[in-house]
C-alpha positions in Angstrom: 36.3 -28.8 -95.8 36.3 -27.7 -92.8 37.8 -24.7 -90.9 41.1 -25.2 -89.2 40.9 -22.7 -87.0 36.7 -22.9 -86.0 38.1 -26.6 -85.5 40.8 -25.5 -82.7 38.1 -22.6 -81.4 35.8 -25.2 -80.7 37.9 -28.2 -79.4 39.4 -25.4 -76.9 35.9 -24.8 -75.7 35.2 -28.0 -75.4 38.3 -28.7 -73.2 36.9 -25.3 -71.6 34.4 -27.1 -70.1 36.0 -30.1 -68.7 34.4 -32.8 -71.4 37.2 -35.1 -71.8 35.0 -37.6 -74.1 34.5 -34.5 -76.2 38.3 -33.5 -76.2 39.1 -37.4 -77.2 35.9 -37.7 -79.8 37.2 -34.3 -81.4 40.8 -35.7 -81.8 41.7 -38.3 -85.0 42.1 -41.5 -84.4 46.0 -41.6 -84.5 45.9 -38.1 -82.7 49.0 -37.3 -79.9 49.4 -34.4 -78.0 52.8 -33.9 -76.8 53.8 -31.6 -73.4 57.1 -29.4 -73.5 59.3 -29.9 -70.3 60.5 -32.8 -68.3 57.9 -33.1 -65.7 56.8 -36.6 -64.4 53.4 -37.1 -65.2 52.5 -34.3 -67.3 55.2 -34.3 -70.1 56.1 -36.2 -72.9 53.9 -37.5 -75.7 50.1 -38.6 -75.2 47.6 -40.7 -77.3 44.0 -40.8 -77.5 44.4 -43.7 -74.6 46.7 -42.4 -72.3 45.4 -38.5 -72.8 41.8 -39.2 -71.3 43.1 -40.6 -68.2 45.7 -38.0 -67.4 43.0 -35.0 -68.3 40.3 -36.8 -66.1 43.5 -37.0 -63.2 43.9 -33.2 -63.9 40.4 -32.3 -63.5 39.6 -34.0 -60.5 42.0 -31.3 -59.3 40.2 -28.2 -60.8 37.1 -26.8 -58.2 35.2 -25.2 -61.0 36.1 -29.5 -62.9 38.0 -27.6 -65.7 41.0 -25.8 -67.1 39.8 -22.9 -68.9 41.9 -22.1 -71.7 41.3 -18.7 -73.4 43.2 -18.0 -77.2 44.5 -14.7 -76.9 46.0 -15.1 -80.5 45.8 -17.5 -83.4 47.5 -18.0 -86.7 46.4 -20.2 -89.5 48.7 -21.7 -92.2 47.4 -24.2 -94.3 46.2 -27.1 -91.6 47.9 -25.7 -88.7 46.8 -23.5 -86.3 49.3 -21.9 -83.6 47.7 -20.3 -80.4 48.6 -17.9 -78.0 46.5 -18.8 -74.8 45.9 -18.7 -71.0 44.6 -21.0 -68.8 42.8 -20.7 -65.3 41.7 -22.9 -63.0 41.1 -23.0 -59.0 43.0 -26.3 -57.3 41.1 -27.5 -54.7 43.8 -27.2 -52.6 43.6 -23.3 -53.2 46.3 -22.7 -55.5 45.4 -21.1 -58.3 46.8 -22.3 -61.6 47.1 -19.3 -64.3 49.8 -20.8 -67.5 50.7 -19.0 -70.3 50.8 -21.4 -73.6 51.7 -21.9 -76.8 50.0 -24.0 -78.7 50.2 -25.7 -82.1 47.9 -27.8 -83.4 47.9 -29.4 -87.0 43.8 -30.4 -88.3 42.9 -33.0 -90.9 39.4 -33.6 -92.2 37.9 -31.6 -89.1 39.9 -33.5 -86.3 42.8 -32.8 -83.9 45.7 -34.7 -85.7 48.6 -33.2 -83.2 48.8 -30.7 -80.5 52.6 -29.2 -78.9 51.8 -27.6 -75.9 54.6 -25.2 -74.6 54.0 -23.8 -71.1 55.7 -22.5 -68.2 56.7 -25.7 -66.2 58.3 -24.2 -63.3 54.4 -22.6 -62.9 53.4 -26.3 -63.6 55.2 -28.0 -61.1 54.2 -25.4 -58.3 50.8 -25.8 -58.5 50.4 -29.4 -59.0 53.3 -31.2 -57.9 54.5 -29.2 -55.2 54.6 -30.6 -51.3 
């Protein structure tokens, strides 16, 4: 068996570095990740399908091609995994993207089975979405 937390170490890393066909490949097949808030185009519930698109939309935004997310903390229960994290990223239109998260992820068999991202939207909606 494998590892929750290794599991969520190294699908972070692999989001890290901009793979999206790795972030997808690590998730299970009936995977969501779901996005706290109520902002157009980035919240609400995501599955494998509709979550490649939206992170290959997000990194075409990034100059360095990637969100960096760094766990500050993590605690493991059982299958899930809760993170403390921040993210960094340079927008190529300058602004500089820099969230604070929460995450909580739930494993099965070595695959992301759900993730519940809470960040700061306001932060959110500045950098991307603001004229």
């Amino acid at each position: 068996m494998s590892d929750p937390k290794q599991t969520v170490s190294g699908f972070l890393a692999t989001f890290s570095r901009g793979d999206v066909d790795g972030v997808i490949g690590a998730m299970a097949a009936d995977a969501t990740w779901w996005v706290s808030g109520s902002l157009e185009g980035m919240s609400g519930t995501y599955d494998r399908a509709s979550l490649g698109p939206l992170l290959e939309g997000a990194r075409a935004m990034y100059k360095e091609g990637a969100l960096r997310i760094t766990p500050i903390a993590m605690t493991v229960e059982g299958n899930r995994v809760a993170v403390e994290a921040e993210g960094f990223a340079t927008m190529t239109n300058g602004r500089v993207y820099h969230p604070r998260y929460h995450m909580l992820f739930e494993v099965k068999h070595g695959k992301i089975r759900s993730v519940r991202e809470y960040m700061d939207t306001l932060h959110a909606w500045e950098t991307f979405f603001k004229p």
